[in-house]
C-alpha positions in Angstrom: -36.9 10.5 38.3 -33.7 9.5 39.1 -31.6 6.2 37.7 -29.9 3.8 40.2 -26.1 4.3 39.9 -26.1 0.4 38.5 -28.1 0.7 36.0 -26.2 3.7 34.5 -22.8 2.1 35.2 -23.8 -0.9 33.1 -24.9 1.4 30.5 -21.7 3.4 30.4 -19.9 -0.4 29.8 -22.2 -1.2 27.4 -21.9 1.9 25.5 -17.7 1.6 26.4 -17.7 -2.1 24.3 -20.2 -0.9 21.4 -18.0 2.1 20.9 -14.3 -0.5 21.3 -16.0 -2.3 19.0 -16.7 -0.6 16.4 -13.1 0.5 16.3 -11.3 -1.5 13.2 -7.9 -3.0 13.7 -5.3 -2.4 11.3 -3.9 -5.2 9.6 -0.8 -6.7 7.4 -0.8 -9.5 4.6 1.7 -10.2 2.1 1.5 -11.7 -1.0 4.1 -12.7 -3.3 4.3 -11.3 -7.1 6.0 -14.1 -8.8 5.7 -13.4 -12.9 5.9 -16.8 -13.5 2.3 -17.4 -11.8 0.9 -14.5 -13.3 -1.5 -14.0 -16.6 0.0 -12.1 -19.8 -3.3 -9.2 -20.0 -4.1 -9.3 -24.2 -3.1 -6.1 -25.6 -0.8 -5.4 -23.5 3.1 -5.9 -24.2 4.7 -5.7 -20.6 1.4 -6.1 -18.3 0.2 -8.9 -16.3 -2.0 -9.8 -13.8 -1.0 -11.7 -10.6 -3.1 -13.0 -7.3 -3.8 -10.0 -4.5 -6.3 -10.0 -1.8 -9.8 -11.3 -2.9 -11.1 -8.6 -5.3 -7.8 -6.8 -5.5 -5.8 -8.3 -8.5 -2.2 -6.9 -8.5 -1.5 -5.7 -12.2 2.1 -5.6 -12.9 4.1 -3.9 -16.3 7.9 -3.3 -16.8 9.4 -1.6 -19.8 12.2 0.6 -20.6 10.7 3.6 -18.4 10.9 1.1 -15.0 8.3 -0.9 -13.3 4.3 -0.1 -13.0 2.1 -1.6 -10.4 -1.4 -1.4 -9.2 -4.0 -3.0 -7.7 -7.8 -3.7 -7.6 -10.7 -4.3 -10.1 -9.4 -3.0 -13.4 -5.9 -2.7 -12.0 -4.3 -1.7 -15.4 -6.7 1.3 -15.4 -6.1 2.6 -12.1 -3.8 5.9 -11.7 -1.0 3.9 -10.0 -0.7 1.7 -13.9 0.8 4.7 -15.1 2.6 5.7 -12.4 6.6 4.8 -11.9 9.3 6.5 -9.9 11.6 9.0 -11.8 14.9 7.4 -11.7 15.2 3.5 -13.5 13.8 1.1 -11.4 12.4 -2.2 -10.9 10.2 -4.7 -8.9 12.7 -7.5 -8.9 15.9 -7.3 -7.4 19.3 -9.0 -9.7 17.1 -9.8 -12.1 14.7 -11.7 -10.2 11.4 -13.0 -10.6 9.3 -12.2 -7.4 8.2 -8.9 -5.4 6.4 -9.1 -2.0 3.5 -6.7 -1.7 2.7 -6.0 2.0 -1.4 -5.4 2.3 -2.5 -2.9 5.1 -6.3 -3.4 5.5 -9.4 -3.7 8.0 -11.8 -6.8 8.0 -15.4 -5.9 7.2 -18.0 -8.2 6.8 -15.2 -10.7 7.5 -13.3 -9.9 4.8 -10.0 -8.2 4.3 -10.4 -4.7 2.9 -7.5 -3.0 2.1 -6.6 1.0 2.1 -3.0 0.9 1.3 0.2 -1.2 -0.2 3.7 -0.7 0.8 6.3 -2.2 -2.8 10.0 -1.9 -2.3 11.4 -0.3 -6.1 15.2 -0.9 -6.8 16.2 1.5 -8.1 19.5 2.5 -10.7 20.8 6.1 -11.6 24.4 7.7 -12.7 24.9 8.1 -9.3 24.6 4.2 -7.8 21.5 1.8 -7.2 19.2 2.3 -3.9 15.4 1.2 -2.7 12.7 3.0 -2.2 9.2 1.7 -0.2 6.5 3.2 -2.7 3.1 3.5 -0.2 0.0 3.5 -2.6 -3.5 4.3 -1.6 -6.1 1.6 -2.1 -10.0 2.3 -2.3 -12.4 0.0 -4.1 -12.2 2.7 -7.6 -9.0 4.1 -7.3 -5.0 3.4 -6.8 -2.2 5.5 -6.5 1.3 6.5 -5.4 1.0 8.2 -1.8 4.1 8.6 -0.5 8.3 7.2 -1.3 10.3 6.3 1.2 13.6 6.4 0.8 14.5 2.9 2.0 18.6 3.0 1.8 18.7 6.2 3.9 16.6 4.7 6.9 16.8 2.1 9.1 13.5 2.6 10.2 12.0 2.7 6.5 9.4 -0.4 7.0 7.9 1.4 10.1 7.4 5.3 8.6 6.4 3.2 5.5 3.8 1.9 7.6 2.9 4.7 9.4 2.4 6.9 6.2 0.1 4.0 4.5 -2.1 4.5 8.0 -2.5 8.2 7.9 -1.9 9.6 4.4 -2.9 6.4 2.2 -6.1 6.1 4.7 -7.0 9.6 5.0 -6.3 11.4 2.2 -7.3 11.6 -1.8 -4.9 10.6 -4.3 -2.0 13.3 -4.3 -0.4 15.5 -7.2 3.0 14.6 -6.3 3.2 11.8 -3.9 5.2 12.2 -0.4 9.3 12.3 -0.8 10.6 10.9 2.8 14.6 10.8 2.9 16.4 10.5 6.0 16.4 13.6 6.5 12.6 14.6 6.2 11.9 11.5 8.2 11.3 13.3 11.9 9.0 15.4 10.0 6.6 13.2 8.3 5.6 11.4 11.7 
């Protein structure tokens, strides 16, 4: 039995838009971390908690071995609490008081879910000071350090920054060793 060319071109479209759809746009937020918004966390010394996303706190520590953030339930738990960049650093640049978090998420069920963070880290050393973007990976159980990019040596740092959140951050489990991105190694990590 054979189907009337309109009835299977109208199927093809329908099938087309279901499958557009269902495809998820990717998204950026920021939120500000200023400390003097956020909650001191009892029994901890440095830690504090400060507004995210709905449902993704952003936990926040500094102390003598640099700066610690994380994000989601239990945030101080979460991989990414214990995990700082080798050289001095901090969230706050001059002494400040306030950090920008960039969010890169999906809505589902009309709500923001996110699968990555992009936090620029100042960072001091012997040798001089410089920035680095620290991409983390976000699920609903776990956080942690993805990839560094090396923000002084790039122009372009934002946009690789980005682009490693939406393949590595998304893709991938929690690394070992995170992703080192200089200027140099830039071509190859896109």
């Amino acid at each position: 039995m054979a189907v009337p060319s309109g009835k299977l071109t109208a199927l093809a479209v329908l099938l087309w838009c279901s499958a557009a759809a269902a495809v998820q746009q990717i998204r950026s937020l920021y939120t500000a971390v200023d400390l003097s918004l956020c909650t001191a966390l009892p029994g901890h010394t440095a830690g504090r908690l400060c507004k995210g996303l709905p449902g993704y706190p952003v936990y926040v520590s500094e102390g003598q071995d640099g700066a610690f953030l994380s994000v989601g339930p239990d945030a101080d738990k979460r991989l990414a609490a214990q995990q700082t960049l080798k050289s001095f650093n901090s969230l706050f640049d001059s002494g400040g008081q306030r950090t920008t978090v960039e969010w890169r998420f999906v809505i589902r069920d009309a709500q923001p879910v996110p699968y990555a963070t992009i936090v620029r880290y100042f960072t001091r050393s012997e040798t001089g000071t410089g920035e680095v973007l620290v991409v983390m990976r976000v699920t609903d159980r776990e956080t942690c350090h993805a990839a560094y990019v090396d923000a002084a040596a790039s122009p372009d740092a934002i946009v690789l920054a980005r682009k490693l959140a939406d393949t590595i951050a998304r893709s991938e489990d929690c690394p070992r060793e995170p992703m080192r991105v200089t200027a140099q190694e830039e071509g190859r990590a896109r």
